[in-house]
PAFIBA-720773 format. One line per 10 residues: number of its first residue (from 1); for each residue x, y, z of N, C-alpha, C. Coordinates in pm, whole numbers. Example, Ala and Ser with C-alpha at 12.3 -4.5 7.8 and 13.67 -1.06 7.14 Angstrom:
<kedrens>
1	1319 -569 780 1230 -450 780 1320 -330 780 ~ 1285 -225 708 1367 -106 714 1290 3 787
</kedrens>
This chain:
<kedrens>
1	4879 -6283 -6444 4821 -6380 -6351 4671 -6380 -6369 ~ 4648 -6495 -6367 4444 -6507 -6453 4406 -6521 -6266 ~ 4291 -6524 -6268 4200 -6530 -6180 4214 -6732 -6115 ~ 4147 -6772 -6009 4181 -6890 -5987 3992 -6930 -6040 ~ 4039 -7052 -6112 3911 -7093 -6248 3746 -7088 -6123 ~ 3686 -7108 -6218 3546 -7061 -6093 3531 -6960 -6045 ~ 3649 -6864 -6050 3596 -6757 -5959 3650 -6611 -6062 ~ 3519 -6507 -6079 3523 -6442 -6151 3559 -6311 -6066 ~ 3678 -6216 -6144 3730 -6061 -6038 3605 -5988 -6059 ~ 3595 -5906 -5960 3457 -5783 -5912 3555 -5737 -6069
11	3451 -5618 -6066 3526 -5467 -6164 3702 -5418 -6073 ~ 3636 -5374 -5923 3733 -5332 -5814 3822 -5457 -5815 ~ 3830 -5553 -5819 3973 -5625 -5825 4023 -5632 -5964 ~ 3936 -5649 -6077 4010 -5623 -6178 4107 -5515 -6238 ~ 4012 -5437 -6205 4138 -5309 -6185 4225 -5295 -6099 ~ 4190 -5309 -5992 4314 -5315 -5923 4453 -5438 -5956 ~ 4403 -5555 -6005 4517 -5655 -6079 4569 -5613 -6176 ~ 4526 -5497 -6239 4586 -5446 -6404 4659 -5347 -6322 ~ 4622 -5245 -6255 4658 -5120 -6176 4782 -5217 -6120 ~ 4826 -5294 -6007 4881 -5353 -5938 5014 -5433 -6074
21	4989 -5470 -6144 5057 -5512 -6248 5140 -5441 -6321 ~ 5096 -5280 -6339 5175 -5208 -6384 5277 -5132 -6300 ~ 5218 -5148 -6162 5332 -5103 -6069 5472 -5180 -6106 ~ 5443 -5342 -6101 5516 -5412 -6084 5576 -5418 -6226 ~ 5562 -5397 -6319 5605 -5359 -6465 5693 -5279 -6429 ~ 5673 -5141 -6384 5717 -5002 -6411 5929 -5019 -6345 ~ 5914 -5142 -6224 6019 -5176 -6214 6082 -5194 -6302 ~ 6075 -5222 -6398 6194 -5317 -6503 6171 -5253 -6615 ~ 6027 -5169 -6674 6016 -5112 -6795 6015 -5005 -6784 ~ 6046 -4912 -6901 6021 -4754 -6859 5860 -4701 -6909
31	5841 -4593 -6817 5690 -4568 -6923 5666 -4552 -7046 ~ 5767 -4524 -7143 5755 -4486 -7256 5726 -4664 -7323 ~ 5821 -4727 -7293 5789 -4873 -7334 5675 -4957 -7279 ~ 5625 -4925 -7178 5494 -5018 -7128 5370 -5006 -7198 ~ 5360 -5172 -7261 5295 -5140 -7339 5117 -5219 -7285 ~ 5035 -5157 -7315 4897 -5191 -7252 4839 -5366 -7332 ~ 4916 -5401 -7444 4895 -5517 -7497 4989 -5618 -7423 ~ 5053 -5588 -7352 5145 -5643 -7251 5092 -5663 -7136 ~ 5044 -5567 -7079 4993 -5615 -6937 4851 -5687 -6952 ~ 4781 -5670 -7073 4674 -5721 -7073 4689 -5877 -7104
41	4781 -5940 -7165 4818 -6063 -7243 4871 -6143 -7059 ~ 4986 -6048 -6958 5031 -6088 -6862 4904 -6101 -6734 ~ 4816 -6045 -6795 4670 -6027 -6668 4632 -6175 -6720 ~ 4611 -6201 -6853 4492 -6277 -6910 4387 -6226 -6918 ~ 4406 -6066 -6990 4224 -5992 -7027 4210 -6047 -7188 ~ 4130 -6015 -7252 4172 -5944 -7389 4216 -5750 -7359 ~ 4220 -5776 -7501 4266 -5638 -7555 4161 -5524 -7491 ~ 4065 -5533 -7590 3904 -5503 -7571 3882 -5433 -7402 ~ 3917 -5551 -7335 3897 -5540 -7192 3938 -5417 -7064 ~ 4083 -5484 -7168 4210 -5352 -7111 4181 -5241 -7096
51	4137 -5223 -7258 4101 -5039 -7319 3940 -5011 -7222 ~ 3881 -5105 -7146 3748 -5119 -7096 3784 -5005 -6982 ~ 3873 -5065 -6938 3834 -5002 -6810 3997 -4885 -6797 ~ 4089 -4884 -6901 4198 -4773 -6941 4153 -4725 -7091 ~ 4036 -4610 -7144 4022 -4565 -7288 4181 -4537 -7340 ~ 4265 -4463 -7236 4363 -4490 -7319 4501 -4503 -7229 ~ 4652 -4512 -7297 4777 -4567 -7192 4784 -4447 -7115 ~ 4751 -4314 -7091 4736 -4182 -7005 4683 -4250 -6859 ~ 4563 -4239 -6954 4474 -4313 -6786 4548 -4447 -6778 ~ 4571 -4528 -6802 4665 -4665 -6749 4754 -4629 -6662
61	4827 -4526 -6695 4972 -4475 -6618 4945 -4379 -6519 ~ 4843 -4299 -6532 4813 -4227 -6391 4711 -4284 -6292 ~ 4647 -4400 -6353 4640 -4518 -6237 4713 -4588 -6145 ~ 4828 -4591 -6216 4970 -4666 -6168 5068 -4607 -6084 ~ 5046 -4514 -6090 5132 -4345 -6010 5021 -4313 -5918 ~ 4876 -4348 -5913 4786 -4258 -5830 4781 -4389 -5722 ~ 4796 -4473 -5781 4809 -4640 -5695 4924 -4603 -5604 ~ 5064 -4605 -5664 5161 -4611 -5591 5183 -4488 -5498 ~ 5143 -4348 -5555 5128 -4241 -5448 5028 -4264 -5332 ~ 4929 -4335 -5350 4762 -4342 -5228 4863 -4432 -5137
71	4943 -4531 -5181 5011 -4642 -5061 5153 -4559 -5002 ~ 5206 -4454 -5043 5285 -4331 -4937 5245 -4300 -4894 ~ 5116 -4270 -4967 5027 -4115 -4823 4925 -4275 -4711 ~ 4939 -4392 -4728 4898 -4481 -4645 4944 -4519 -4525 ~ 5089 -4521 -4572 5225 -4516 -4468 5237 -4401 -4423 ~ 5203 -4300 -4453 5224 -4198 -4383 5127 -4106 -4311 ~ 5023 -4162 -4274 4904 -4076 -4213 4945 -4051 -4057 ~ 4915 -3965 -4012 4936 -3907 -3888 4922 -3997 -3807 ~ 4983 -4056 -3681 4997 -4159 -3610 4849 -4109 -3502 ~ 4729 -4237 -3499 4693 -4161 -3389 4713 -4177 -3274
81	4633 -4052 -3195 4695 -3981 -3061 4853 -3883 -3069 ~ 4892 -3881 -3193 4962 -3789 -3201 4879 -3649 -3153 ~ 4957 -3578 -3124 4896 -3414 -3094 5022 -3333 -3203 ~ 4986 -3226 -3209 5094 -3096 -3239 5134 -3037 -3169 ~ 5285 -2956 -3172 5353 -2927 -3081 5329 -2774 -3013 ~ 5213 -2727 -3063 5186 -2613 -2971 4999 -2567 -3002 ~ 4985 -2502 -2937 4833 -2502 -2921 4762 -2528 -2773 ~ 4693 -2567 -2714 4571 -2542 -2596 4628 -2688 -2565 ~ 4739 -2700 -2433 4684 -2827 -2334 4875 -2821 -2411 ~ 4968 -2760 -2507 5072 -2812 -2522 5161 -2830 -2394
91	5233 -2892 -2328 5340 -2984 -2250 5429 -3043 -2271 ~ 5456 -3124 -2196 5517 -3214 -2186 5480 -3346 -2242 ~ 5355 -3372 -2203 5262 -3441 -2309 5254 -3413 -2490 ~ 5204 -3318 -2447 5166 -3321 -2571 5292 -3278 -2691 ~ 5398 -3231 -2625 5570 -3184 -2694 5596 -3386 -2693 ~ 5583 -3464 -2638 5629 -3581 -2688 5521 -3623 -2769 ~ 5419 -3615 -2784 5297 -3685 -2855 5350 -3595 -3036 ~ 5359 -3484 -3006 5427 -3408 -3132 5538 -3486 -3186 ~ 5649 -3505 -3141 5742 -3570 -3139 5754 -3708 -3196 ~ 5693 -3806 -3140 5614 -3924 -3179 5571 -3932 -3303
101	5486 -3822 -3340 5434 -3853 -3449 5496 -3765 -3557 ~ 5577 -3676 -3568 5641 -3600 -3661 5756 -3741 -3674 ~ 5856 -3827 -3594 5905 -3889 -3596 5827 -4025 -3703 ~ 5743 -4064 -3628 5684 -4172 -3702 5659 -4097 -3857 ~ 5611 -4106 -3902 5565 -4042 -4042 5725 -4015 -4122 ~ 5830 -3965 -4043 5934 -3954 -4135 5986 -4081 -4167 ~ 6000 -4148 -4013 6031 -4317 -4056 5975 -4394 -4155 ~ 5839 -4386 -4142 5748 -4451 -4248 5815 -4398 -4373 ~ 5804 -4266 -4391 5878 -4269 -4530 6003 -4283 -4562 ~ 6110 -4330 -4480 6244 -4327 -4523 6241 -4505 -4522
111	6178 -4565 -4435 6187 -4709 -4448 6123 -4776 -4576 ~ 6023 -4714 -4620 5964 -4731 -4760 6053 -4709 -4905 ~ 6087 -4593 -4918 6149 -4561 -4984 6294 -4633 -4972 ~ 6359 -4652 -4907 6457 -4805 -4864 6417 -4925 -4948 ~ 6344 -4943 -4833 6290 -5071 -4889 6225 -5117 -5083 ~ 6167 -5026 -5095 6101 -5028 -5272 6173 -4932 -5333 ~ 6304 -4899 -5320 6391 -4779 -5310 6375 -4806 -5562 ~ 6388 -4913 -5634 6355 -4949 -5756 6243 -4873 -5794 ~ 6098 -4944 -5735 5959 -4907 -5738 5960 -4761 -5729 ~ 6034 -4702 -5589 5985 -4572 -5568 6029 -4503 -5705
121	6157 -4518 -5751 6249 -4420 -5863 6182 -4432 -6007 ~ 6118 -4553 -6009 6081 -4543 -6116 5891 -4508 -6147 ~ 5866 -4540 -6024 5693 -4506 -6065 5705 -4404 -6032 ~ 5739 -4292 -5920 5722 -4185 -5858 5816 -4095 -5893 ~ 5965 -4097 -5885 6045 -4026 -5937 6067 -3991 -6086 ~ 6040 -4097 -6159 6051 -4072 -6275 5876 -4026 -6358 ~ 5806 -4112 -6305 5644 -4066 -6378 5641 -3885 -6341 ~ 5662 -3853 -6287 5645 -3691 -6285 5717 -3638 -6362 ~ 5798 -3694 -6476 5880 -3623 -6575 5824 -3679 -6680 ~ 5703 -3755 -6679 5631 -3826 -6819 5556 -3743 -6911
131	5452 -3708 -6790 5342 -3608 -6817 5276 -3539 -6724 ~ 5188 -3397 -6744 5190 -3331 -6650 5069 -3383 -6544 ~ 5010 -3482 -6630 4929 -3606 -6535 4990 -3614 -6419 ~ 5064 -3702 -6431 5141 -3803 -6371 5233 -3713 -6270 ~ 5279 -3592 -6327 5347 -3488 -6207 5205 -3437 -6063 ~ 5072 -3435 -6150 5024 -3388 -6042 4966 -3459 -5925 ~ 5008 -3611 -5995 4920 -3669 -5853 5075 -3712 -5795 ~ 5212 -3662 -5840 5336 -3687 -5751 5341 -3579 -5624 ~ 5305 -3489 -5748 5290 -3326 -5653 5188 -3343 -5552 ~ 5055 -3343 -5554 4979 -3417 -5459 5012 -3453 -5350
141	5113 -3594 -5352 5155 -3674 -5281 5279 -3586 -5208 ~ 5357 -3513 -5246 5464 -3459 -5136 5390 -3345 -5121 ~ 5281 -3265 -5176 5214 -3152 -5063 5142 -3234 -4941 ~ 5091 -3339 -4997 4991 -3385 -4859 5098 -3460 -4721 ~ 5225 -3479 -4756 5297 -3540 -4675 5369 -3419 -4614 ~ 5375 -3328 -4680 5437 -3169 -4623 5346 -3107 -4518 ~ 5229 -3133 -4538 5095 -3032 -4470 5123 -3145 -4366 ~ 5126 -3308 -4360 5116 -3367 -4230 5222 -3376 -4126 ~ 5336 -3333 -4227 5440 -3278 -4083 5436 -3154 -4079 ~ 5415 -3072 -4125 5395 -2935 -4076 5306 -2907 -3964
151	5175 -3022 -3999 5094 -2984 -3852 5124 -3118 -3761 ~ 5199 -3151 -3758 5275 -3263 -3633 5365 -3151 -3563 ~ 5418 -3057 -3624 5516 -2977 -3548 5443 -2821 -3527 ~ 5338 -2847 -3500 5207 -2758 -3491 5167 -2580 -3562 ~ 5219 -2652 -3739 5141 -2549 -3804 5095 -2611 -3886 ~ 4939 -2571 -3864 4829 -2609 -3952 4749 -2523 -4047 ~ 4830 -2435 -4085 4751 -2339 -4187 4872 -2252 -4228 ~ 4991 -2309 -4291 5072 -2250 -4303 5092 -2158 -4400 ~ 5159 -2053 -4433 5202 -1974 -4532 5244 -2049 -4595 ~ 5233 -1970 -4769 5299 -2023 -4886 5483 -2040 -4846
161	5520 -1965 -4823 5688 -1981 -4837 5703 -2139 -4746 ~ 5648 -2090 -4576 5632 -2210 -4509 5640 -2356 -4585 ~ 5507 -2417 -4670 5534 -2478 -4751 5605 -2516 -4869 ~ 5666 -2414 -4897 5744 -2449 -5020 5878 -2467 -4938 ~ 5932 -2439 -4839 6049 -2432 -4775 6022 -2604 -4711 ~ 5906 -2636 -4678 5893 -2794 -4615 5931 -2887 -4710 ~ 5839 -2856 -4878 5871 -2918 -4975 5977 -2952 -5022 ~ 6103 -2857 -4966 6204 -2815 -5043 6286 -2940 -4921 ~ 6241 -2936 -4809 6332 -3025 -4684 6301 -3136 -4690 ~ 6159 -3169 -4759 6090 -3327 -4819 6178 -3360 -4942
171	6196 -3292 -4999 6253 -3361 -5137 6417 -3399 -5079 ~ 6474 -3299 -4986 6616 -3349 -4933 6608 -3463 -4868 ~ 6519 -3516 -4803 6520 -3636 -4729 6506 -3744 -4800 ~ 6433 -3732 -4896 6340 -3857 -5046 6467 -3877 -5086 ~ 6617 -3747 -5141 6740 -3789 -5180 6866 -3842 -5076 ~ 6839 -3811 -4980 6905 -3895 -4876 6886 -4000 -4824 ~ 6750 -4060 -4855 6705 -4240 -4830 6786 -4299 -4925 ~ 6748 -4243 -5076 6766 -4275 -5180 6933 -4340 -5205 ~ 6953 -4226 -5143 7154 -4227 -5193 7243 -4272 -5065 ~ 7156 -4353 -4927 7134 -4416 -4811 7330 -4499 -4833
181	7347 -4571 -4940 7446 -4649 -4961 7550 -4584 -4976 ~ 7583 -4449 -5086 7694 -4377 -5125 7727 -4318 -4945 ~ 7601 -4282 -4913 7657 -4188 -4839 7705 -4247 -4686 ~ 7625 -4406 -4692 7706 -4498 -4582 7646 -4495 -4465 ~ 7542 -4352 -4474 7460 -4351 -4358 7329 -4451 -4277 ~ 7341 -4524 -4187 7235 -4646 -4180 7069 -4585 -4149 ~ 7006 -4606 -4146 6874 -4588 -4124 6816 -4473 -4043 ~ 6888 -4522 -3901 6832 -4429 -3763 6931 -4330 -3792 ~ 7012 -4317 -3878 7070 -4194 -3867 7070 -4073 -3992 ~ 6979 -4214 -4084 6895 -4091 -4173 6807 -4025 -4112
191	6700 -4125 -4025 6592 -4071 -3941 6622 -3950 -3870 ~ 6740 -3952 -3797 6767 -3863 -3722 6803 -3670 -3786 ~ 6873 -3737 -3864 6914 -3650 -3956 6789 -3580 -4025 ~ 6708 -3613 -4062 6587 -3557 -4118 6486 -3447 -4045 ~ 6523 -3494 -3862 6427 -3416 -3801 6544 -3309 -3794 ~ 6637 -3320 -3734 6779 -3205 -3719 6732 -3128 -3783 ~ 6682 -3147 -3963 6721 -3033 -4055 6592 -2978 -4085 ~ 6455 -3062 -4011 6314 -3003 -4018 6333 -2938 -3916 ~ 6348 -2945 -3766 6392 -2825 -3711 6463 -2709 -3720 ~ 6568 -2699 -3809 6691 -2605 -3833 6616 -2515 -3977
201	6508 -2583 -4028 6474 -2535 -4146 6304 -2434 -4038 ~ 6254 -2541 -3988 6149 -2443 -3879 6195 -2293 -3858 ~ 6310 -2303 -3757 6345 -2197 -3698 6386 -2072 -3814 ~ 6374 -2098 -3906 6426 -1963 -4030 6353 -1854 -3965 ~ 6420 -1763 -3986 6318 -1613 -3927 6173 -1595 -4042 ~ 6194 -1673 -4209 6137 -1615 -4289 5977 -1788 -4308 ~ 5982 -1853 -4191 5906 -1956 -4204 5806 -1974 -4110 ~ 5770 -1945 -4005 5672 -1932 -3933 5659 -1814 -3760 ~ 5613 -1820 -3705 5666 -1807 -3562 5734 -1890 -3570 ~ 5849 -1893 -3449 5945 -1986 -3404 5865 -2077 -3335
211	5914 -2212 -3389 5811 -2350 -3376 5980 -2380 -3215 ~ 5854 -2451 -3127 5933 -2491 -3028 5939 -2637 -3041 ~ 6056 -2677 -3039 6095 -2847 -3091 6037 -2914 -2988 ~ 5990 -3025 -3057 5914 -3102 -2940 5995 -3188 -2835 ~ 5950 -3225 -2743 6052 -3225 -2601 6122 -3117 -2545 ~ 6141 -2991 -2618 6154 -2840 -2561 6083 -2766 -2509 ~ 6069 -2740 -2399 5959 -2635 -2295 6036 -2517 -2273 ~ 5901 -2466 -2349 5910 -2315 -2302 5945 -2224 -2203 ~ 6061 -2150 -2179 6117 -2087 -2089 6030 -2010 -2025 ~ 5969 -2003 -1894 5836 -1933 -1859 5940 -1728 -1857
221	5869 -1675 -1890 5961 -1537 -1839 5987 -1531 -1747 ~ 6107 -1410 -1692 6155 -1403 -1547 6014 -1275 -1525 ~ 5996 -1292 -1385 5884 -1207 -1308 5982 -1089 -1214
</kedrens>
């Protein structure tokens, strides 16, 4: 798609129309076949141009993966006025404000991944098996979505296992949007299903203090 005549792209939209183009490539082609004389001919650059602002198809493709990872972690930023579920002033308030927003953020990503369920498998699922580029800004993208529900359900400085055990309950959910049809399950009951097993995965003896589920109040001791 060329520009509309008279009007010339900044640098920042040009790249972003080449960047944005290869997303939409990556649907239908695999990375190994996308070829940079292709998207440049489908932009209307020259050649010359292409290589201007990609020296080579590396950087083209971890533009295209760092594009499509920045718009997950977009959908998924902490809702505000969310709070975390324990800490100074936690309640009733603030156990639903936890709640709220550990909820929202999973939705965002299960409705996404639904929805661009093509896009997601092939820019994101599959570019992290390209190169170790392209794995780290995937990796990136499910640590930074791990650390933002971890501190929605109020741990914010978690241990290593902690995180790798979140990672491990993120990647089960990414395959349960995914496989949404085999398994017959509709939407709100993936949703649902996702917090069930982030709670059930919380409570491990070997993952944090025991995190109190949000909308759960604390049993005051007997006196």
């Amino acid at each position: 798609m060329t520009e509309p005549a008279g009007r010339r792209l900044s640098r920042q939209e040009r790249r972003s129309q080449l960047v944005g183009l290869g997303v939409r490539l990556l649907e239908t082609t695999p990375f190994h076949a996308l070829s940079l004389d292709d998207v440049a001919e489908r932009a209307g650059v020259s050649r010359s141009l292409m290589f201007h602002y990609f020296p080579t198809k590396l950087d083209y493709l971890t533009a295209v993966v760092q594009s499509a990872a920045d718009h997950v972690l977009s959908l998924t930023e902490v809702p505000a006025g969310a709070t975390s579920g324990t800490g100074t002033g936690a309640g009733a308030g603030a156990a639903a404000g936890a709640a709220s927003g550990t909820r929202a953020i999973v939705t965002a990503l299960v409705r996404f991944i639904q929805r661009r369920r093509d896009n997601y498998v092939a820019v994101l699922r599959s570019g992290r098996s390209v190169d170790p580029a392209l794995e780290k800004v995937v990796d990136h993208m499910h640590r930074t979505i791990s650390l933002r529900i971890l501190s929605s359900i109020g741990v914010d400085d978690p241990a290593p296992l902690t995180l790798v055990l979140t990672r491990a309950w993120l990647a089960g959910i990414e395959e349960l949007a995914l496989l949404s049809e085999e398994s017959g399950q509709p939407q709100p009951a993936i949703i649902d299903s996702a917090l069930t097993t982030l709670y059930a995965v919380a409570s491990l003896p070997d993952f944090e203090d025991p995190i109190t589920r949000p909308g759960e109040m604390t049993r005051a001791p007997d006196l």
